[in-house]
SEBATI-197676 format. One record per residue: residue number from 0; residue in three letters; chain; x, y, z of N, C-alpha, C, O, CB in turn. Coordinates in pm, whole numbers, plus 50000, padded with zeros to 5 digits. Glycine has a CB too. Layout:
BEGIN
ATOM     k     r   c    n.xx    n.yy    n.zz   ca.xx   ca.yy   ca.zz    c.xx    c.yy    c.zz    o.xx    o.yy    o.zz   cb.xx   cb.yy   cb.zz
ATOM   NUM   ALA   A       X       Y       Z       X       Y       Z       X       Y       Z       X       Y       Z       X       Y       Z
...
***
This chain:
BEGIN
ATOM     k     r   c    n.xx    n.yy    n.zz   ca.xx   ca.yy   ca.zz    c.xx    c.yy    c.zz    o.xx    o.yy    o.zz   cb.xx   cb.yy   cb.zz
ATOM     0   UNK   A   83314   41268   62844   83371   41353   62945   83523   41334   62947   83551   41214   62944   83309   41324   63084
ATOM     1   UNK   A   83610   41402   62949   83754   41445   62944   83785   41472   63085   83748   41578   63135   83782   41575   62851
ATOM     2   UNK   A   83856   41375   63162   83901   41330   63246   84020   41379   63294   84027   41428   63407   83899   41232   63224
ATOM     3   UNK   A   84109   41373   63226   84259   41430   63263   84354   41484   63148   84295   41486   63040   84342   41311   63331
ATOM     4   UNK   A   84467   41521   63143   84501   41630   63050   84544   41479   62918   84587   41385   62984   84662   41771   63125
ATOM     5   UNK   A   84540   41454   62803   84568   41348   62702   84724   41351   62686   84794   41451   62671   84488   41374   62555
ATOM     6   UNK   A   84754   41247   62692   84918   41234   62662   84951   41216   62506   85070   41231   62477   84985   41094   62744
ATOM     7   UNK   A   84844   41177   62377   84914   41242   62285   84803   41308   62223   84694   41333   62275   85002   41158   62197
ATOM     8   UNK   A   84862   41347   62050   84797   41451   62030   84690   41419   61957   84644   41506   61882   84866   41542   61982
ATOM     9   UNK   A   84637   41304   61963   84464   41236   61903   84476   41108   62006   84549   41009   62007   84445   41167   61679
ATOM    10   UNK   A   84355   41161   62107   84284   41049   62213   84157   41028   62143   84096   41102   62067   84253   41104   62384
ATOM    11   UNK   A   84122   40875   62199   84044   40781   62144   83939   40795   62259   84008   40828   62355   84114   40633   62115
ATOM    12   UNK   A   83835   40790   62293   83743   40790   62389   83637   40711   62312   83639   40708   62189   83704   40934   62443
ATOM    13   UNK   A   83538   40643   62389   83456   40534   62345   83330   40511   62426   83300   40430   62514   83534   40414   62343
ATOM    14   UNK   A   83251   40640   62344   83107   40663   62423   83038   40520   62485   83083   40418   62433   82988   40734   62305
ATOM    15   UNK   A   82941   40501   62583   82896   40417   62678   82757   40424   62655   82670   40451   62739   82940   40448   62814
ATOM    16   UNK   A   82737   40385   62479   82526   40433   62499   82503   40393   62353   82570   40405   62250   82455   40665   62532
ATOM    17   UNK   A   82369   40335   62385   82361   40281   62230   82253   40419   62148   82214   40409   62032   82265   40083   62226
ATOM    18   UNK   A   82231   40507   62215   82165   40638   62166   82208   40666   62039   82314   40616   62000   82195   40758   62251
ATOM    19   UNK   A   82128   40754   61949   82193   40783   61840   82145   40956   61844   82048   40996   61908   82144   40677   61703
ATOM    20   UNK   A   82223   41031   61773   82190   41165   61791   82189   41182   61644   82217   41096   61560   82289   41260   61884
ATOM    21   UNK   A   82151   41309   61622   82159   41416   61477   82261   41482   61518   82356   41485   61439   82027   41529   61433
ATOM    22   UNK   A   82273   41537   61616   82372   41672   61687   82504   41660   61773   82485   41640   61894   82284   41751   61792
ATOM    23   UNK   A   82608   41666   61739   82678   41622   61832   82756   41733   61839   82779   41814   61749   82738   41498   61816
ATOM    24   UNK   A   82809   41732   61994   82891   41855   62000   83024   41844   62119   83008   41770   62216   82780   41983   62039
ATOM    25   UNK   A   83145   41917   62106   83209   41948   62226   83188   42071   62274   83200   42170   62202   83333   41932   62218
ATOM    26   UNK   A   83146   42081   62429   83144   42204   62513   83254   42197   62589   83306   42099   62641   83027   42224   62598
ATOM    27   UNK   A   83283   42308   62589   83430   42322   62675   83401   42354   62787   83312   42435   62812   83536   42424   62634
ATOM    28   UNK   A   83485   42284   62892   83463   42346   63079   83477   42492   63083   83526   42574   63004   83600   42287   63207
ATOM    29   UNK   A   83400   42503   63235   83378   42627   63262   83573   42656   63284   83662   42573   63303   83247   42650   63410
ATOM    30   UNK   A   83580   42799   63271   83712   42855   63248   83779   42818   63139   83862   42905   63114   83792   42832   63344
ATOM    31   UNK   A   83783   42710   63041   83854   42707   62985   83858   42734   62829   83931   42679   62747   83880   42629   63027
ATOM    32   UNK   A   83783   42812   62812   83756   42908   62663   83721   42828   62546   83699   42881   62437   83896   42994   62609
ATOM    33   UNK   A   83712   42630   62576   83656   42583   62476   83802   42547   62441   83775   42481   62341   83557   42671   62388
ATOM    34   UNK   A   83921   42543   62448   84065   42513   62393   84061   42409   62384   84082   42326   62472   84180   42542   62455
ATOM    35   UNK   A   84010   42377   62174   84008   42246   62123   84096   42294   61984   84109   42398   61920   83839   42172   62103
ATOM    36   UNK   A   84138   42179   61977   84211   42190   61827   84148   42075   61729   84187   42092   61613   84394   42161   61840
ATOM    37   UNK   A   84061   41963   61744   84019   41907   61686   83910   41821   61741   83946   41758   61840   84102   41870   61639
ATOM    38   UNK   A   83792   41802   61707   83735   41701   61748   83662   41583   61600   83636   41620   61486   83626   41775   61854
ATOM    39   UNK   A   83646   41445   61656   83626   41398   61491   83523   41261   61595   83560   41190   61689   83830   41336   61354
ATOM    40   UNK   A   83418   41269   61539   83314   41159   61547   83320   41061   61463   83351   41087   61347   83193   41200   61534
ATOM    41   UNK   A   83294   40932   61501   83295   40825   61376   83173   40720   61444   83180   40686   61563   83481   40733   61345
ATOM    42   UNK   A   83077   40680   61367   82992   40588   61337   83029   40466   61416   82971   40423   61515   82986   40569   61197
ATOM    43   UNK   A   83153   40408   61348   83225   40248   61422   83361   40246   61506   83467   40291   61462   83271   40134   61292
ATOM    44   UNK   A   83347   40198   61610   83517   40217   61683   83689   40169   61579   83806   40192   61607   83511   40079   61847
ATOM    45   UNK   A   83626   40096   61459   83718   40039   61390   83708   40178   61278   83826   40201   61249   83682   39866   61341
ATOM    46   UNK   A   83618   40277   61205   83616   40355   61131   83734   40440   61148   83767   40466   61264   83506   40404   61133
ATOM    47   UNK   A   83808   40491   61043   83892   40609   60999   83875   40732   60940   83961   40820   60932   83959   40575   60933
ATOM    48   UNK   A   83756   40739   60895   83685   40868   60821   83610   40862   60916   83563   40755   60955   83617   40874   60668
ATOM    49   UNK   A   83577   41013   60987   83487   41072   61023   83412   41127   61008   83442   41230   60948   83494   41100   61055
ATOM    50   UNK   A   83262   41109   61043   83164   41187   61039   83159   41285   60983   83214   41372   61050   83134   41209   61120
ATOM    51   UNK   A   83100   41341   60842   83053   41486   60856   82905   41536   60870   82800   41483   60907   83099   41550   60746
ATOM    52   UNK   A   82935   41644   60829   82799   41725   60859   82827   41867   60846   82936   41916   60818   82738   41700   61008
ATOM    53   UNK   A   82700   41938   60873   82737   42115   60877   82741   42095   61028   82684   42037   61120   82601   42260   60806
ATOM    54   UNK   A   82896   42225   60981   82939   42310   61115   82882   42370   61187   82860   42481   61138   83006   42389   61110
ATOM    55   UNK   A   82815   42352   61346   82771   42432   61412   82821   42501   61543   82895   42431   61613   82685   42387   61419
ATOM    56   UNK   A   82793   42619   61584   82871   42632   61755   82893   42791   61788   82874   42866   61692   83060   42547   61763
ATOM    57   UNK   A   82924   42842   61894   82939   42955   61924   83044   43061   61855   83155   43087   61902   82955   42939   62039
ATOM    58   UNK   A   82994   43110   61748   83119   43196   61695   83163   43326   61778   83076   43388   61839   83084   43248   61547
ATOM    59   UNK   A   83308   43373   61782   83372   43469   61851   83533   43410   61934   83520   43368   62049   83251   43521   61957
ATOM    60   UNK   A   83651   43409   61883   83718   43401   61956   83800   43523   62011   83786   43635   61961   83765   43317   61916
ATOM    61   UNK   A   83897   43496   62126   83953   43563   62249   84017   43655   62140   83978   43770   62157   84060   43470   62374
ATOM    62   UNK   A   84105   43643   62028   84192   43702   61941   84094   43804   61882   84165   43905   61875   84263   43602   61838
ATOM    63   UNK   A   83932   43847   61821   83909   43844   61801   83919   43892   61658   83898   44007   61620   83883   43836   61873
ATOM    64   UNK   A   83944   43816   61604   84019   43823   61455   83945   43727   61370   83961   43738   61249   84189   43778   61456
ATOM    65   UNK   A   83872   43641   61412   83841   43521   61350   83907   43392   61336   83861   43286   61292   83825   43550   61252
ATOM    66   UNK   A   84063   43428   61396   84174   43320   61364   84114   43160   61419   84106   43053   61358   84334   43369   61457
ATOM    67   UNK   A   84080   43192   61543   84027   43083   61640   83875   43051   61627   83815   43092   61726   84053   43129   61789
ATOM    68   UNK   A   83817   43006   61560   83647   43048   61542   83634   42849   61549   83719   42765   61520   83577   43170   61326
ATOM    69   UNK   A   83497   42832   61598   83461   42659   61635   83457   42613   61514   83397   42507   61495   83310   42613   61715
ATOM    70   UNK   A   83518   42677   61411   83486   42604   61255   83625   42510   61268   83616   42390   61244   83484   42737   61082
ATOM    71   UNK   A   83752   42570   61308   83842   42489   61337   83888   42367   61393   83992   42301   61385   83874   42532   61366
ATOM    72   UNK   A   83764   42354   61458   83751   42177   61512   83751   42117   61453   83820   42017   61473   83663   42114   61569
ATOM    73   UNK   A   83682   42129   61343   83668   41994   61212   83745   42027   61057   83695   41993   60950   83472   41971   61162
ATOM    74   UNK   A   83882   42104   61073   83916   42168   60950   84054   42050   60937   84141   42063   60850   83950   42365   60962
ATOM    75   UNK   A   84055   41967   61011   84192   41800   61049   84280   41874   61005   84341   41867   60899   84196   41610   60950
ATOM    76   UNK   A   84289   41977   61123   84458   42028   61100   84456   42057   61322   84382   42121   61396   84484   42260   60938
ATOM    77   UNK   A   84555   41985   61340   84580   41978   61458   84628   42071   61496   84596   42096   61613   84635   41896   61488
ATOM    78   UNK   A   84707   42155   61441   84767   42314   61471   84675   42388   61471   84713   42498   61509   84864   42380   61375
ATOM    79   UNK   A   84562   42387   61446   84441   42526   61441   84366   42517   61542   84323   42403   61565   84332   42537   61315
ATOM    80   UNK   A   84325   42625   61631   84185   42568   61742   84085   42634   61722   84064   42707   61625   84196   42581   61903
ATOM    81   UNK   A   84011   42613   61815   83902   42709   61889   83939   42776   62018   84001   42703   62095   83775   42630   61924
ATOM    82   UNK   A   83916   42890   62056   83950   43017   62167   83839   43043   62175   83812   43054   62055   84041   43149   62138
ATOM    83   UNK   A   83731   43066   62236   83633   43094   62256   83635   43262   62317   83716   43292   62405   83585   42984   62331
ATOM    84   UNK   A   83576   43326   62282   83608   43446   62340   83539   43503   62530   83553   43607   62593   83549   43543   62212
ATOM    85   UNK   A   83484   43403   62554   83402   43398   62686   83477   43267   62755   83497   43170   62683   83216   43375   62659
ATOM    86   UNK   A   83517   43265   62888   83522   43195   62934   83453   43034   62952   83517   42937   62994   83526   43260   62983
ATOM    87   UNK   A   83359   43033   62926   83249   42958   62942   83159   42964   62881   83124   43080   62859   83208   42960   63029
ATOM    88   UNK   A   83072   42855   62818   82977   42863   62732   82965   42802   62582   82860   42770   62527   82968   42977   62731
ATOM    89   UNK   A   83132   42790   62512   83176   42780   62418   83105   42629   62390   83071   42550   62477   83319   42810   62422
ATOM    90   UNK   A   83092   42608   62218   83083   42493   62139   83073   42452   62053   83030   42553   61998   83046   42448   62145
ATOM    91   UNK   A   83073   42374   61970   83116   42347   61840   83069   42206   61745   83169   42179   61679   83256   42348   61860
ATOM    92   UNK   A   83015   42157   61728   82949   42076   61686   82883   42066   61517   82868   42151   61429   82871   42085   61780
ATOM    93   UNK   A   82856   41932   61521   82804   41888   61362   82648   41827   61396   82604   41757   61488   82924   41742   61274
ATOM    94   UNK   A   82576   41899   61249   82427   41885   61223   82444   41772   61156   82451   41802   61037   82345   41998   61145
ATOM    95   UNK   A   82458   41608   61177   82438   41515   61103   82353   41487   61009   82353   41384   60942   82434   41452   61154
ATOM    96   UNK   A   82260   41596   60999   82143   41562   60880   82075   41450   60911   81975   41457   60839   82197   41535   60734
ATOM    97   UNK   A   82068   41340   60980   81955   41242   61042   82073   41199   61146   82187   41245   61151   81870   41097   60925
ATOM    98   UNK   A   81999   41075   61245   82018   41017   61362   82136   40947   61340   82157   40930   61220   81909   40940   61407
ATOM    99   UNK   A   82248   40884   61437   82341   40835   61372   82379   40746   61537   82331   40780   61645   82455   40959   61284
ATOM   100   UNK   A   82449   40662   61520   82563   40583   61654   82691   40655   61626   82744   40677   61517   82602   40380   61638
ATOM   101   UNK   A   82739   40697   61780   82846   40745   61781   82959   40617   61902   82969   40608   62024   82812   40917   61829
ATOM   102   UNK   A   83024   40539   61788   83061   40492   61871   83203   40508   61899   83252   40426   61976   83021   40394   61862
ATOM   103   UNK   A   83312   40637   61831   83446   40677   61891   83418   40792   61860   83340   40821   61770   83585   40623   61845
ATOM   104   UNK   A   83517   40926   61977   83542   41006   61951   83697   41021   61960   83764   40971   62051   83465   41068   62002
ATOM   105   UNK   A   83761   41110   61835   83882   41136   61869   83899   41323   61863   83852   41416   61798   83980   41042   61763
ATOM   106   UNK   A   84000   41300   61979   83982   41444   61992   84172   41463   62040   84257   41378   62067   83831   41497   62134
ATOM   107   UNK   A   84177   41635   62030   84320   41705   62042   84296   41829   62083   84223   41896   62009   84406   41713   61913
ATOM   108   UNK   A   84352   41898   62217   84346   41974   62261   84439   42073   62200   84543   42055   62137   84346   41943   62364
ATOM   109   UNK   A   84363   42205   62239   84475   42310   62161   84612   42272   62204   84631   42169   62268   84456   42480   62202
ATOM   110   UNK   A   84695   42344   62175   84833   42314   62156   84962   42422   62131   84933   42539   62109   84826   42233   62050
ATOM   111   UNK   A   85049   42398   62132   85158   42489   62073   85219   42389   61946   85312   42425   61874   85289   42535   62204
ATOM   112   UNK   A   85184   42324   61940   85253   42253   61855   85393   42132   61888   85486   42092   61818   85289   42362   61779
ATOM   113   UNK   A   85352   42106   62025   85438   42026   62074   85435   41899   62130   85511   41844   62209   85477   42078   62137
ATOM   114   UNK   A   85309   41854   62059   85320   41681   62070   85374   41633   61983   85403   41704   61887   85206   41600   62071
ATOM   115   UNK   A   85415   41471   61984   85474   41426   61859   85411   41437   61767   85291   41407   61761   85509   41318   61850
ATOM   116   UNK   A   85501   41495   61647   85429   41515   61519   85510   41376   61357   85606   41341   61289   85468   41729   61485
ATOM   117   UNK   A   85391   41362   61386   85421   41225   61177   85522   41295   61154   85530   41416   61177   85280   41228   60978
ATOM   118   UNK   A   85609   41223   61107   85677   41206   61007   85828   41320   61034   85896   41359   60939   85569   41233   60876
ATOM   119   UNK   A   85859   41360   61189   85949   41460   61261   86049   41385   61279   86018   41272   61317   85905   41526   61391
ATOM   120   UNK   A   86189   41408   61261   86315   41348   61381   86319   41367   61490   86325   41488   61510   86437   41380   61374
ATOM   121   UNK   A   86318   41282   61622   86336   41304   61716   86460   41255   61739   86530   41206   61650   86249   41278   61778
ATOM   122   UNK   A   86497   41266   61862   86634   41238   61952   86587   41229   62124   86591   41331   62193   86761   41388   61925
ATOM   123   UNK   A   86556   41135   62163   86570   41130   62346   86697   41136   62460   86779   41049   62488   86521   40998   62383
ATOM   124   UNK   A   86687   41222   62496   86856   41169   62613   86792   41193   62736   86696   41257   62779   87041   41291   62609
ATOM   125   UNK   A   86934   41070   62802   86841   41097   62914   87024   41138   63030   87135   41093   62999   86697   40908   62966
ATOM   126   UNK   A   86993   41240   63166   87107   41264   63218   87161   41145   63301   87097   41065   63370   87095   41381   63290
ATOM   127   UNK   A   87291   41151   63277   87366   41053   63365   87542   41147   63399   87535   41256   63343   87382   40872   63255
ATOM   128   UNK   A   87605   41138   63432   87730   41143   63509   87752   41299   63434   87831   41309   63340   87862   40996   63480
ATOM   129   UNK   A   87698   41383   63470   87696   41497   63465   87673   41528   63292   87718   41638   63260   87822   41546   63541
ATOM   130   UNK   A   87621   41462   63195   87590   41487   63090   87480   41391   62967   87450   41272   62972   87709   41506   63064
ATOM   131   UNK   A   87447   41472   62887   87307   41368   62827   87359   41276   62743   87431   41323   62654   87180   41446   62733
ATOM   132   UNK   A   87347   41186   62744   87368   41041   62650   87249   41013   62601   87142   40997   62660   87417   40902   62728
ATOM   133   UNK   A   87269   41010   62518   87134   40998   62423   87115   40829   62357   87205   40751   62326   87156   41123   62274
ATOM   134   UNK   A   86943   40804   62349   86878   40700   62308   86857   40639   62244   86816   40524   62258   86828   40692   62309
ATOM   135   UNK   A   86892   40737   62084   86910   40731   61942   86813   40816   61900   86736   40861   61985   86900   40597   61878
ATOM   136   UNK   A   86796   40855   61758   86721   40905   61670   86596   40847   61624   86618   40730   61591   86790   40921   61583
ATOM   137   UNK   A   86481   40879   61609   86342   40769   61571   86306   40884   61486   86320   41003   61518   86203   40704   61712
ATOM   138   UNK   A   86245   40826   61344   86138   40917   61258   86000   40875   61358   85999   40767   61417   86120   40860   61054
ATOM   139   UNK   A   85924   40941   61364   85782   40906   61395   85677   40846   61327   85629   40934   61255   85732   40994   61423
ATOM   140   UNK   A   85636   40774   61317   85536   40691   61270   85435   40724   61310   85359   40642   61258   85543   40575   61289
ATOM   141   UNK   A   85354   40812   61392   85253   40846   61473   85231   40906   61572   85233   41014   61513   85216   40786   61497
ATOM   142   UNK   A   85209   40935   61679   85177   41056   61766   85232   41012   61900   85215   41045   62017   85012   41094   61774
ATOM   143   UNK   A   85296   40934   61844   85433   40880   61995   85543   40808   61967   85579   40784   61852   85379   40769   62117
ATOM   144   UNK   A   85592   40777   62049   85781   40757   62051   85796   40604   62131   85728   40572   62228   85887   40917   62175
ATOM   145   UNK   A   85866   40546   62090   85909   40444   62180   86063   40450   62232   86162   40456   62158   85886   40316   62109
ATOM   146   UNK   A   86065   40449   62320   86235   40421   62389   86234   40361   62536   86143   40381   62616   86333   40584   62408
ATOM   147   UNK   A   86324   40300   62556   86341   40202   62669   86459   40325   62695   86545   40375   62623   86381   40005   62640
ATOM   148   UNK   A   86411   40345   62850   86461   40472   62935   86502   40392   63066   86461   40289   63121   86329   40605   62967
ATOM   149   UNK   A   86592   40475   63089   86623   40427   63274   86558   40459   63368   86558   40582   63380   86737   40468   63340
ATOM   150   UNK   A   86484   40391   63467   86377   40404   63542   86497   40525   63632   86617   40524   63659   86297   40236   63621
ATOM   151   UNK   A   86339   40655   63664   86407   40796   63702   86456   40846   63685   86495   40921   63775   86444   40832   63754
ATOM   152   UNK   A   86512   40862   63547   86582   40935   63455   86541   41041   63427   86418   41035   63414   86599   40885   63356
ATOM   153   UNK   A   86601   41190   63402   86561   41362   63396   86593   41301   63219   86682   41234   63167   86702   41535   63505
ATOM   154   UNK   A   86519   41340   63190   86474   41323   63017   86503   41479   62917   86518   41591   62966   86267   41285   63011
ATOM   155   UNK   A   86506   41453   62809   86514   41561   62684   86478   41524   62541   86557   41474   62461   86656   41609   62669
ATOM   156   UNK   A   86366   41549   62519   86342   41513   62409   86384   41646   62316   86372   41763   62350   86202   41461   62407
ATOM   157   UNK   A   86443   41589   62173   86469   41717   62070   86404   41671   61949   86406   41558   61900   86636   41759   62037
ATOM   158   UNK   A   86363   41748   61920   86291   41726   61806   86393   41787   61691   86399   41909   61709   86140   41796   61817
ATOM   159   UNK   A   86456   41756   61605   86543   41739   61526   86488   41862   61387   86547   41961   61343   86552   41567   61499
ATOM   160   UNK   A   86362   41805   61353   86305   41871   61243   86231   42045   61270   86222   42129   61181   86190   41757   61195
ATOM   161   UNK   A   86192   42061   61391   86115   42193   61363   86122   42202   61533   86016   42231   61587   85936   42188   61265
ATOM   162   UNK   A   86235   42181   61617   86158   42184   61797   86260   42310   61816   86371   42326   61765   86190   42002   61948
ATOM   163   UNK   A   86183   42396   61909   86232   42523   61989   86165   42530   62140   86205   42608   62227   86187   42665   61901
ATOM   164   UNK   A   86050   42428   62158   86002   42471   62281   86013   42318   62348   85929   42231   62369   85842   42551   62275
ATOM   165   UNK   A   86160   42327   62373   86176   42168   62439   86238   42208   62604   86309   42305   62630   86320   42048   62326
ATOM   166   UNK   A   86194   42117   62691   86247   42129   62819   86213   41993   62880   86130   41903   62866   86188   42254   62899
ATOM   167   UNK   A   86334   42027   62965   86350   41874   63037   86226   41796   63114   86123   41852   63150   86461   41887   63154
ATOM   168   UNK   A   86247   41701   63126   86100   41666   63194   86161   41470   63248   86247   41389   63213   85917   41682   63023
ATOM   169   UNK   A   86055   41478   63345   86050   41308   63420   85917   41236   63453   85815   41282   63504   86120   41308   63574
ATOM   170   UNK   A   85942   41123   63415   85806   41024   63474   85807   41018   63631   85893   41015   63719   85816   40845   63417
ATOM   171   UNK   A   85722   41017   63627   85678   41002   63800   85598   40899   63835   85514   40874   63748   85596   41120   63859
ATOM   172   UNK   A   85593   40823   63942   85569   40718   64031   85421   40690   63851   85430   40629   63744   85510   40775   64266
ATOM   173   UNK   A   85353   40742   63891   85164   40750   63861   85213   40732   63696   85129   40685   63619   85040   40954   63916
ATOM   174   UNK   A   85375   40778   63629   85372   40814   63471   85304   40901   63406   85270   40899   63288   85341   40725   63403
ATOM   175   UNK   A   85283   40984   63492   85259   41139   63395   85382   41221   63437   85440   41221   63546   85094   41246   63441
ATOM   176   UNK   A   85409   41287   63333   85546   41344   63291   85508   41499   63386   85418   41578   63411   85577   41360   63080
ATOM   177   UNK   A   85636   41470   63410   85635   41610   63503   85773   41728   63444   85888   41691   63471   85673   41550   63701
ATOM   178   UNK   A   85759   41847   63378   85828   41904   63306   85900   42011   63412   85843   42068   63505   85749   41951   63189
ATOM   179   UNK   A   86014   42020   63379   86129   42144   63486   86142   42267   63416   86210   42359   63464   86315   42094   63510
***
C-alpha cells in the first residue's frame, strides 16, 4: 500500500508476509487513472534484477493512442507510464509462471520527468540578501542529491543538463518540500 506521495524516483517498499503468489500486480486508487511509470518485484530484499514474467493488466489509456498502455510498467524506462483510460479500475501485473516470495517492491510514479535523474548536472541555491548563492554543482550518482542547506532556506534546484520545469521550493517543519 502507497502511503504518501515518494520523494524519489524508485521507492523501496518491503512486503509484510511470507505468502508466495504466481500473480502480482499494481492497482491504482480510485481517481487516479493507475499513474505508474514503473513497477519491479524482486524475490530477495538484497536482489537487483527483477522478477519477470508475462505482462498482464487492463489495456486502454486516457491518450488513447496506445502511448500509455500497463505494458509500460515493466519496460525500466522511468519516463514511460501507464494512464489508464477509466478513472478507476486500472492494473498491471506479471504471470510468474509458478509461486514465488515477494520480498521488495520498487516502484516510480508517473512523472514529468523531474526527479533526479543518473548521471545529470545539478546546481542548488539557496536565497539570501536579496539574491541566490549557490551550493555548488553535483553530477548525480543516483536518484538524489546531497547538500547541507540553511535551515529555512527558499531553495532552487537547476538542473544543468536537460531542466526547464524548475521552481522554487522549501522544507517544512514535517520535510516534505513544499514548491511556490
Amino acid at each position: 500500500m502507497i502511503g504518501k506521495i515518494p520523494l524519489r524516483l524508485f521507492t523501496s517498499v518491503y512486503p509484510r508476509t511470507n505468502k508466495i503468489y504466481r500473480y502480482v500486480r499494481y492497482y491504482g486508487p480510485e481517481g487516479g487513472h493507475c499513474n505508474m511509470a514503473e513497477v519491479a518485484f524482486f524475490e530477495n530484499q538484497i536482489d537487483s534484477i527483477p522478477l519477470k514474467g508475462k505482462i498482464i493488466g487492463t489495456p486502454g489509456c486516457w491518450e488513447q493512442d496506445g502511448s500509455r498502455e500497463y505494458t509500460n510498467l515493466f519496460d525500466g524506462d522511468p519516463y514511460t507510464s501507464f494512464n489508464y483510460i477509466h478513472p478507476y479500475g486500472g492494473w498491471a501485473g506479471l504471470d510468474l509462471d509458478k509461486p514465488m516470495k515477494i520480498e521488495k517492491i520498487i516502484y516510480t510514479p508517473r512523472n514529468r520527468d523531474n526527479f533526479i535523474r543518473k548521471g545529470d548536472f545539478y546546481e542548488c541555491f539557496y536565497w539570501k540578501d536579496k539574491g541566490w548563492k549557490s551550493l555548488g554543482m553535483q553530477k548525480a550518482d543516483s536518484d538524489s542529491l546531497n547538500y547541507k542547506i540553511p535551515e529555512g532556506s527558499l531553495l532552487y534546484l537547476k538542473n544543468h543538463t536537460r531542466g526547464i520545469n524548475e521552481r522554487i521550493f522549501e522544507y517544512k517543519n514535517d520535510n516534505n518540500q513544499k514548491f511556490w
